[in-house]
C-alpha positions as a Markdown table, in Angstrom:
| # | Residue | x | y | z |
|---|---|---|---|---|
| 1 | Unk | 53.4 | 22.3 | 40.0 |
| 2 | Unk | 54.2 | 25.9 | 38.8 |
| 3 | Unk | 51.0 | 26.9 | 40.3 |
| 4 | Unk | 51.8 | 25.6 | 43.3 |
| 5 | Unk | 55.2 | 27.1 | 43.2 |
| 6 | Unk | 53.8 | 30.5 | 42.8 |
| 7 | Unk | 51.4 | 30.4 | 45.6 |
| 8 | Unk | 53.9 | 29.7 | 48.0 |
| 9 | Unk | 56.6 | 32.7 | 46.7 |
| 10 | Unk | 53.5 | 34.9 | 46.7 |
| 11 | Unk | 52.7 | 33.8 | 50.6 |
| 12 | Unk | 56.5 | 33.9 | 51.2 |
| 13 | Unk | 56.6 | 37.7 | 50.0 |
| 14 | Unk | 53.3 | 38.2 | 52.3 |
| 15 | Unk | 54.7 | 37.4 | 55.4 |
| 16 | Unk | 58.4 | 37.8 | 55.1 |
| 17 | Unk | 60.2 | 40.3 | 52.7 |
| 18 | Unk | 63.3 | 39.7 | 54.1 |
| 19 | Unk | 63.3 | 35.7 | 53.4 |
| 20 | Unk | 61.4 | 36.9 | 50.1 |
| 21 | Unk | 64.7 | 38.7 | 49.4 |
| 22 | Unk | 66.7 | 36.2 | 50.3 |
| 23 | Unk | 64.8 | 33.7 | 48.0 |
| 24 | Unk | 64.7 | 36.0 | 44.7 |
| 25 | Unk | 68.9 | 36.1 | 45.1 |
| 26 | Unk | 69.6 | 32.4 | 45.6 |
| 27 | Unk | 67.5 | 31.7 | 42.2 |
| 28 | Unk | 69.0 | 34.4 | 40.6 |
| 29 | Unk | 72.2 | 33.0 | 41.7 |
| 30 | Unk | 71.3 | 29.8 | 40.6 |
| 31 | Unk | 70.2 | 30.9 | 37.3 |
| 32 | Unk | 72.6 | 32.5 | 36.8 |
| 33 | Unk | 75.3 | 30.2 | 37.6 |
| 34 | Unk | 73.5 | 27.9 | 35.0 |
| 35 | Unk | 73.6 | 30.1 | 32.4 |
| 36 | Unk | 77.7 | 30.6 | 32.6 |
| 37 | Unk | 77.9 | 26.7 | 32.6 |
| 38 | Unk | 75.9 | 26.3 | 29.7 |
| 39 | Unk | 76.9 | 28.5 | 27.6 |
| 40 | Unk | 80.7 | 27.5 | 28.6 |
| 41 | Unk | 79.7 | 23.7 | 27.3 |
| 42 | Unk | 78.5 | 25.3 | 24.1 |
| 43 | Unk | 81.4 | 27.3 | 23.4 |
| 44 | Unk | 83.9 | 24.3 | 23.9 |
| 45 | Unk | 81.7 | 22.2 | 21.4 |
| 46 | Unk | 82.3 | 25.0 | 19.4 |
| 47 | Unk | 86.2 | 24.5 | 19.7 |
| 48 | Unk | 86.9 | 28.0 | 21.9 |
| 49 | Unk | 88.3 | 27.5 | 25.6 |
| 50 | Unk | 88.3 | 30.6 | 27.2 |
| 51 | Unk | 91.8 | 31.9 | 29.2 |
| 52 | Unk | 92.4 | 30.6 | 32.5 |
């Protein structure tokens, strides 16, 4: 599945930069995103509740 995965963001980067572009910043969003919420469900097991 990963293989197939990178085949297609290889032929996605081929033939389109721009929806290559596009692509790279919605995972990195993505990732992102998942990173803030994870770390956020750690840190309230851990009793700390950041300021809102």
């Amino acid at each position: 599945m990963i293989d197939s995965l990178n085949e297609y963001i290889v032929a996605i980067y081929n033939l389109n930069k721009a929806q290559y572009g596009l692509i790279v910043v919605a995972l990195m969003s993505v990732v992102g995103v998942s990173v803030g919420l994870f770390t956020e469900i750690v840190l309230r097991l851990f009793g700390i509740k950041g300021e809102q």
